[in-house]
C-alpha positions in Angstrom: 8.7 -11.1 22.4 10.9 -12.0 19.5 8.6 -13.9 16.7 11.3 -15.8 14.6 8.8 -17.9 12.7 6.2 -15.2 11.9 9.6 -13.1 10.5 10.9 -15.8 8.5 7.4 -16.7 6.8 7.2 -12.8 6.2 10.8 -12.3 4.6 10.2 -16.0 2.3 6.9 -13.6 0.7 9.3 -10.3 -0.1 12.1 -12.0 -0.9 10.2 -14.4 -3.2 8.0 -11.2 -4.9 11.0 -8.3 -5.2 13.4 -11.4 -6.0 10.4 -11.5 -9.7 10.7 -7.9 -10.1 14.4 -7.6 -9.3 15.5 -10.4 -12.2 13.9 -8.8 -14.8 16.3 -6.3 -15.9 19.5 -9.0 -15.5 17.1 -11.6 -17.4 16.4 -8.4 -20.8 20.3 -8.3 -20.4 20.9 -11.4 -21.2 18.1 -11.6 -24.0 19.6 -8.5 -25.2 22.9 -9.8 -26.1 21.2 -12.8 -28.0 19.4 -10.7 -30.4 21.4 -11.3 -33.5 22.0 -15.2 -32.5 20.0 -17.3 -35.3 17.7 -18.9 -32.8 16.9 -15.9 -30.9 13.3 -16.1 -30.7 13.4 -19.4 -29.1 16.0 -19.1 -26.9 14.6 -15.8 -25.3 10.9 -17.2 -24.7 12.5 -19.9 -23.2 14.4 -18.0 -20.7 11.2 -16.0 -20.3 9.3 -19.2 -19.7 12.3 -20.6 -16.9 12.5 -17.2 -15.4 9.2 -15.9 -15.4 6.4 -18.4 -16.1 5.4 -16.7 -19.6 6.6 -15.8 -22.9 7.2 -12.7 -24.9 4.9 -11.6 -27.3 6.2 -13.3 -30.6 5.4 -9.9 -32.0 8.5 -8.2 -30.0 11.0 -10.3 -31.1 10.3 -10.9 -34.8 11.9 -8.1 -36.0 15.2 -7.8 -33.3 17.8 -8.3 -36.1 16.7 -5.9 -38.3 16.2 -2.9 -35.9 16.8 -4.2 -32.4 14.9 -5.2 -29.5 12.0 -2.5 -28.4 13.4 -3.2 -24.4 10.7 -0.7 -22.7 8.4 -2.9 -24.1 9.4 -5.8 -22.8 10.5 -4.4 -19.8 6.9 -3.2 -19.3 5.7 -6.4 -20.5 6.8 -8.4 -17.8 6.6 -6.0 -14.9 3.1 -6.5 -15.7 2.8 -10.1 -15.8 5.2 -10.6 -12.4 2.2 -7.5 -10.8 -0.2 -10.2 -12.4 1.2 -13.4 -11.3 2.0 -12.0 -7.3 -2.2 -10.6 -7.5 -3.0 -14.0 -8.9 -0.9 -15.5 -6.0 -2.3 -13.5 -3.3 -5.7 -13.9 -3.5 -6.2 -17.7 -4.8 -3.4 -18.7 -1.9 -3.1 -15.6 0.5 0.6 -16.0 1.8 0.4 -13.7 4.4 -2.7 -15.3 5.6 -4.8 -11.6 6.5 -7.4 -12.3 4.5 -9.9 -12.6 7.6 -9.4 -13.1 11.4 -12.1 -13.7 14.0 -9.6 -13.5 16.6 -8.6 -9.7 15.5 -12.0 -8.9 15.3 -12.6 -10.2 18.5 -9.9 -8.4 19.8 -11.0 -4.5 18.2 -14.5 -4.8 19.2 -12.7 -5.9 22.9 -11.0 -2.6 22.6 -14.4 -0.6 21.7 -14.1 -0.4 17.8 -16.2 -2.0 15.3 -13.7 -0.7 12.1 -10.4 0.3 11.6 -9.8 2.6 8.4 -6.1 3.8 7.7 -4.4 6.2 5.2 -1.1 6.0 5.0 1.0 8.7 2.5 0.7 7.1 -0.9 4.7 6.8 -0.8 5.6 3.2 -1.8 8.0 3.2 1.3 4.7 2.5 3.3 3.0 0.2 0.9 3.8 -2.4 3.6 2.0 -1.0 7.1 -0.5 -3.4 6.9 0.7 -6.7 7.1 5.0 -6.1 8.1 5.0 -2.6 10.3 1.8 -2.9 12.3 1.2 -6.6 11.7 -2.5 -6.5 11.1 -4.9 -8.7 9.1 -5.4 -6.8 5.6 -8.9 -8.2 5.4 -10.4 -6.7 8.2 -8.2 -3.2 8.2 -9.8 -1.1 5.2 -6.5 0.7 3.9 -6.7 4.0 1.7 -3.6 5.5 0.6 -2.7 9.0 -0.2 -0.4 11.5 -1.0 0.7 13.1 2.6 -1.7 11.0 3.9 -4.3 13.8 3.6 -7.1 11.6 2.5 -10.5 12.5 0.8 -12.8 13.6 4.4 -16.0 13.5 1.4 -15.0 9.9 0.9 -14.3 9.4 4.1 -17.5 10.0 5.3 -19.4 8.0 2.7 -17.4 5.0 3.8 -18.4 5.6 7.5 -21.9 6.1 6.0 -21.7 2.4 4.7 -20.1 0.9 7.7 -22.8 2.4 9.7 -25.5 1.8 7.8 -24.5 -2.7 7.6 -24.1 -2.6 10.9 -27.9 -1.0 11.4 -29.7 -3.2 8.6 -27.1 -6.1 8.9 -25.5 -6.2 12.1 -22.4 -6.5 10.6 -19.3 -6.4 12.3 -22.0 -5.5 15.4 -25.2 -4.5 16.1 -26.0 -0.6 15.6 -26.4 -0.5 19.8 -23.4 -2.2 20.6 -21.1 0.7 22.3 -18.4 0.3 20.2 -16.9 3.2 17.4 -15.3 4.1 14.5 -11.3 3.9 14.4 -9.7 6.2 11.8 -6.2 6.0 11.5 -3.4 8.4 9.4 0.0 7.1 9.2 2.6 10.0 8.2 6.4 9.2 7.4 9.6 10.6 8.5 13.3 9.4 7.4 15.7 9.4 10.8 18.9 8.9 7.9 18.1 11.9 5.7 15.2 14.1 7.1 15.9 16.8 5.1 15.7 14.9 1.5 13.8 11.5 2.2 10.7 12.5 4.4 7.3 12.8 2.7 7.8 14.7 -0.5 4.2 16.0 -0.1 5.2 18.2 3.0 8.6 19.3 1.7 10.2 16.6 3.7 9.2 18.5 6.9 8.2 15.7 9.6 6.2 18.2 11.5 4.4 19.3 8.8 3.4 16.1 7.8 2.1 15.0 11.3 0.1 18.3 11.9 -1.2 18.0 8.3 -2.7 14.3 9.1 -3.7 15.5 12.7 -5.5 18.8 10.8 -7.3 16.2 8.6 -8.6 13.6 11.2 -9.9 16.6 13.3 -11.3 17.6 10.2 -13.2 14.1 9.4 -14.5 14.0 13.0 -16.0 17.2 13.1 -17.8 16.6 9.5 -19.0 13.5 11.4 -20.5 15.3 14.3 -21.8 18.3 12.7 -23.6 15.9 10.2 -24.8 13.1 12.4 -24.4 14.6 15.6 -21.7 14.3 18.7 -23.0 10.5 19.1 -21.5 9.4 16.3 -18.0 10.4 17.1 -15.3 8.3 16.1 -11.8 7.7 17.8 -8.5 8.7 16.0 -5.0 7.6 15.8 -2.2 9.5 14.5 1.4 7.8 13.8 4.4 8.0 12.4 6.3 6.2 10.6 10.2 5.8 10.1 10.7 4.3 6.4 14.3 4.0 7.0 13.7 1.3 10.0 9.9 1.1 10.1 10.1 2.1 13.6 6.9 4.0 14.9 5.7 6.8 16.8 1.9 7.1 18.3 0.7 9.9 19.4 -1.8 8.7 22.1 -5.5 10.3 22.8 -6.1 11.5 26.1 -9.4 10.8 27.7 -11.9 12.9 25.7 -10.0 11.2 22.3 -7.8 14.3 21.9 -4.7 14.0 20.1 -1.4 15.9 20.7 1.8 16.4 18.3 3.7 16.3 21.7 1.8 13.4 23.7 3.8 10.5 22.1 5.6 7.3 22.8 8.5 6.1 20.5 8.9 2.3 19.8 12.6 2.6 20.0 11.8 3.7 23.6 9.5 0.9 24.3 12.3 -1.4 22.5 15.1 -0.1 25.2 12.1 -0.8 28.4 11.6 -4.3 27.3 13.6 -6.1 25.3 15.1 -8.1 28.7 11.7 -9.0 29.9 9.2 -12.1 29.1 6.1 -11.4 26.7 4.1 -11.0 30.2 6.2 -8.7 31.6 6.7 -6.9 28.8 3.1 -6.2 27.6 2.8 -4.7 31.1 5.6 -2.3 30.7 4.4 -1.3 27.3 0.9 -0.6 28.6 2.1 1.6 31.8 4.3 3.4 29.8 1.3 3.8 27.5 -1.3 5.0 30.8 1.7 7.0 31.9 2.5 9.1 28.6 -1.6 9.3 27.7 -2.3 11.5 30.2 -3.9 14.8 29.0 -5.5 18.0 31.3 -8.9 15.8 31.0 -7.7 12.4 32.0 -5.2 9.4 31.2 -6.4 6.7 27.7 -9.3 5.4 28.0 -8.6 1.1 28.5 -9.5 0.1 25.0 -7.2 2.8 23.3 -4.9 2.2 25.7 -5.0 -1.8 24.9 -4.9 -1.2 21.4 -2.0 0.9 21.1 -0.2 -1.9 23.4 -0.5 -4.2 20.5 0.5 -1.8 17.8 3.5 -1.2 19.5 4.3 -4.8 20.5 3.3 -5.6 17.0 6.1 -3.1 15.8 8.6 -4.6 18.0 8.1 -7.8 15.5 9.0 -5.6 12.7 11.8 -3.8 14.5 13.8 -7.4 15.0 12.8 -8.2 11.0 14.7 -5.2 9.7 17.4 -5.6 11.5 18.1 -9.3 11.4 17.2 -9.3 7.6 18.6 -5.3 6.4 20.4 -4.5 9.2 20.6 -1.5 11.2 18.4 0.5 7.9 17.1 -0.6 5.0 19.6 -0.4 2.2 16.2 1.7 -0.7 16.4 4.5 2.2 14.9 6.3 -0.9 12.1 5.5 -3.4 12.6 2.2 -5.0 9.1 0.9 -6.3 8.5 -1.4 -9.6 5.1 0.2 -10.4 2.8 2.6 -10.3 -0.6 1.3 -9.2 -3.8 3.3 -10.4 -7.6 3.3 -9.6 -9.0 1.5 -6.7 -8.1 -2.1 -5.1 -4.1 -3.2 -4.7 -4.9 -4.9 -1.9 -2.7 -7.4 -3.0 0.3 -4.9 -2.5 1.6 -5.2 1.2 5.5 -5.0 0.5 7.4 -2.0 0.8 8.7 0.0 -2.0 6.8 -2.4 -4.6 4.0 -0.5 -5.3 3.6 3.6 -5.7 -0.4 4.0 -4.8 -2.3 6.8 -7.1 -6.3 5.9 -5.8 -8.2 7.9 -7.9 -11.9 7.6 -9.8 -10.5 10.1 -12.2 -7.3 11.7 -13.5 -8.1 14.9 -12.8 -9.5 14.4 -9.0 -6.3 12.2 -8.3 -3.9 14.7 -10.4 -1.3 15.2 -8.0 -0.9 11.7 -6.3 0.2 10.6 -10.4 2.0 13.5 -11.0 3.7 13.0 -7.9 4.5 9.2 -9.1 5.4 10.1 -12.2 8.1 12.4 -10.9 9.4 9.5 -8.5 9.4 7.2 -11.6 10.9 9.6 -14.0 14.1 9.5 -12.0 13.8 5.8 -11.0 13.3 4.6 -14.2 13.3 7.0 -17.4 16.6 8.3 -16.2 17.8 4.5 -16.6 16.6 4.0 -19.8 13.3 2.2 -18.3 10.1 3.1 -18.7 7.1 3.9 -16.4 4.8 1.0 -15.9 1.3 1.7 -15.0 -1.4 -0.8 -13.5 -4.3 0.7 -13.7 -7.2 -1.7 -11.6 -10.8 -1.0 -10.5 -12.1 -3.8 -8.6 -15.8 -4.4 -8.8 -18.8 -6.2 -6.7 -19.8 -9.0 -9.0 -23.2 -9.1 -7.2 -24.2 -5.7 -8.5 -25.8 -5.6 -12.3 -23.6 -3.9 -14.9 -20.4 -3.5 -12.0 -18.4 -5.3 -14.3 -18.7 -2.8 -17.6 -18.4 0.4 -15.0 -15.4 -1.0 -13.7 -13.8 -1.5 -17.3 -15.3 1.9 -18.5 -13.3 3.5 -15.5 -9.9 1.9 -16.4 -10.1 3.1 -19.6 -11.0 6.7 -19.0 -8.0 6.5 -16.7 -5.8 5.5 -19.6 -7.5 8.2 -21.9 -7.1 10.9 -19.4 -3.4 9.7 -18.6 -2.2 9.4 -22.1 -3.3 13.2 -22.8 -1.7 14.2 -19.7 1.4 12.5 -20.4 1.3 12.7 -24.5 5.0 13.2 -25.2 6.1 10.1 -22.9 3.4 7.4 -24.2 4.5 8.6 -27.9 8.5 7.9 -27.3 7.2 4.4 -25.2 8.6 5.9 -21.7 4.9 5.4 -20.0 2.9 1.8 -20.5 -0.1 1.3 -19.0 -2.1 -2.3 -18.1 -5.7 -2.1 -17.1 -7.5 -4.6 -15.1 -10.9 -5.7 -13.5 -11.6 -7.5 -10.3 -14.7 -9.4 -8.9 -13.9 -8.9 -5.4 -16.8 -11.7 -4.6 -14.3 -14.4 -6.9 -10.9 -15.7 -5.6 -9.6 -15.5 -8.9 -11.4 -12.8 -10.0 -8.6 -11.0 -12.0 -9.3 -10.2 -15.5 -6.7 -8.5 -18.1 -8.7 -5.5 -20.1 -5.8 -3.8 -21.7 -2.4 -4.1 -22.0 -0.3 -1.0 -24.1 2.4 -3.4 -24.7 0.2 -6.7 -26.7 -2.3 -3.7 -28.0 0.6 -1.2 -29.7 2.0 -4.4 -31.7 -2.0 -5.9 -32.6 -2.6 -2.6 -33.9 0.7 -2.0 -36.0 0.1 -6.2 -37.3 -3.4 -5.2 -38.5 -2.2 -2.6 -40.7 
């Protein structure tokens, strides 16, 4: 089942994207030691240019031989033109071509769903389960992360609300009659290297913890679904977990009646062992029995779809399984927290690489508190303890089709960056926290649009006085 093209175009896209990231601090070491050359200035925007497709602000290098180089601004600075330049990338070219696929939705509503929503812990470790872990289209999976993967059930429920309501007026991804449901999945993380230190820091790096705590919050969403719109509009759940170490996962499988167990689960290193001697054929059969065989609950085995579905995740996996090991080897080498940013707000549906992105989704700073305190933390030891500040994309994106969407969207990102600079006073002042805010049009290909950035803005302001 090995897919040695599909790995190859996947490992091209992260080792093209960290490679951007992963240059910049070698690239301000070698602008650093130029600073007192005589044709500094032009010899650093033209490594900037070769290196990273952009130049400097002229405004940070001016003054370098007087009183040095301000390097956590320009390290900021082009952290948030590489963020700029891979969204810019993603969504005019989509590389990992997920933005939509007939075939997939052909395939859920096969298994019975009509949607597929997943939260996975906000931990950058998972940034990737998407598009590498569970190999799914992005474009058709509506992904929500959060901090223990204990996601908002309010929200939740609204977005369920919306989903059910297009398909009623719209028929869109189905008709309101067709007897297909609502798939929400939660996607907890474990570390098999170091479970003590390097599981989810939200649970105190206790794997059971984590799992019953997303398990506790599905069981949670479904009954505010049936108590508000009665038992026929139940939806199925999902639970998994994940191993950031090797992205291997664990599912724990519904029984008949949709009822999920901490105990009823099947490991993909397991399903690896059954089947890596066997053809595709004979392998999808294996992974299915051992599916029907470990899904049985006191009310009955999976139901087909589920059962079909969870066949694929796991065959998916497999994929991902042979990627880590053929391109990291038997673990990844970041078994800890390694991300470049911290995104803020709502969109990033550009990020789909692991440890690039540390999510914070959040309408305000004091409703999303803990997921940036919690990235701030990861970051403060990441970065700040390297002498390297705490970059911070702030992005709402926006429906162009709606009348003032636009100016809401902008009037968000900088309520963010109000709320976040109080919050965080003493590191903005001593240039440890940068922010960059933008806008997107999610009805435009290239619908990015720059608001703010702390970096151009700090030096604008000091140049008008």
């Amino acid at each position: 089942m090995s897919r040695h093209a599909e790995n190859e175009r996947l490992h091209a896209y992260e080792r093209c994207v960290k490679g951007a990231f992963d240059d910049i601090v070698p690239t301000l070491r070698e602008i650093s030691a130029l600073q007192h050359e005589a044709d500094f200035e032009a010899r650093a925007q033209r490594i900037a240019q070769e290196r990273f497709g952009c130049e400097f602000p002229p405004e940070l290098l001016r003054s370098a031989w007087v009183k040095g180089l301000d390097m956590r601004a320009l390290y900021a600075y082009i952290v948030f033109e590489s963020a700029q330049a891979m969204a810019e990338d993603f969504f005019t070219n989509d590389p990992l071509a997920g933005a939509c696929s007939e075939a997939f939705e052909k395939f859920l509503q096969a298994c019975g769903f009509h949607a597929l929503s997943i939260t996975p812990c906000a931990d950058g470790r998972l940034a990737h389960v998407i598009s590498y872990v569970l190999r799914l289209p992005y474009g058709v999976v509506r992904r929500k992360s959060s901090a223990g993967a204990t996601f908002d059930i309010e929200e939740a429920t609204e977005k369920w609300i919306q989903t059910e309501f297009s398909r009623y007026r719209e028929a869109k991804p189905n008709s309101s009659d067709a007897s297909t449901r609502y798939l929400k999945m939660v996607v907890y993380h474990h570390s098999s290297s170091d479970p003590g230190h390097e599981g989810c820091a939200a649970h105190g790096s206790d794997t059971r913890k984590a799992a019953q705590a997303g398990l506790d919050r599905l069981l949670a969403f479904r009954t505010a679904i049936e108590n508000s719109f009665c038992c026929g509009a139940s939806i199925d759940l999902l639970l998994i977990g994940l191993d950031t170490d090797n992205d291997e996962i664990r599912i724990h499988i519904p029984d008949a009646a949709g009822n999920l167990s901490l105990e009823r689960v099947i490991d993909v290193r397991e399903v690896y062992a059954a089947t890596r001697a066997l053809s595709a054929t004979e392998a999808e059969a294996t992974i299915e029995r051992l599916v029907r065989e470990r899904g049985q609950g006191s009310v009955g085995e999976t139901v087909p779809g589920m059962r079909r579905f969870i066949t694929r995740l796991l065959i998916n996996n497999i994929a991902q399984v042979d990627y880590v090991r053929a391109y990291h080897g038997d673990h990844y080498q970041d078994i800890g927290h390694n991300e470049r940013f911290i995104g803020v707000g709502k969109g990033f549906e550009e990020v789909q690489l692991r440890n690039l992105t540390y999510f914070a989704y959040l309408n305000t700073v004091e409703e999303g508190a803990r997921d940036l305190d919690v990235g701030v933390k990861i970051f403060t030891t990441l970065n700040i303890a390297r002498g390297l500040p705490i970059p911070v994309v702030v992005r709402f994106d926006y429906d162009g089709k709606v009348p003032g969407a636009r100016e809401r969207a902008v009037a968000h990102c900088q309520q963010i960056r109000t709320a976040a600079y109080a919050r965080y006073e003493k590191l903005v002042e001593e240039g440890w926290l940068h922010c960059l805010l933008m806008v997107r049009d999610r009805a435009e290909t290239q619908g990015l649009e720059v608001v703010a950035c702390s970096v151009t803005d700090k030096y604008r302001e000091r140049g008008a006085h």
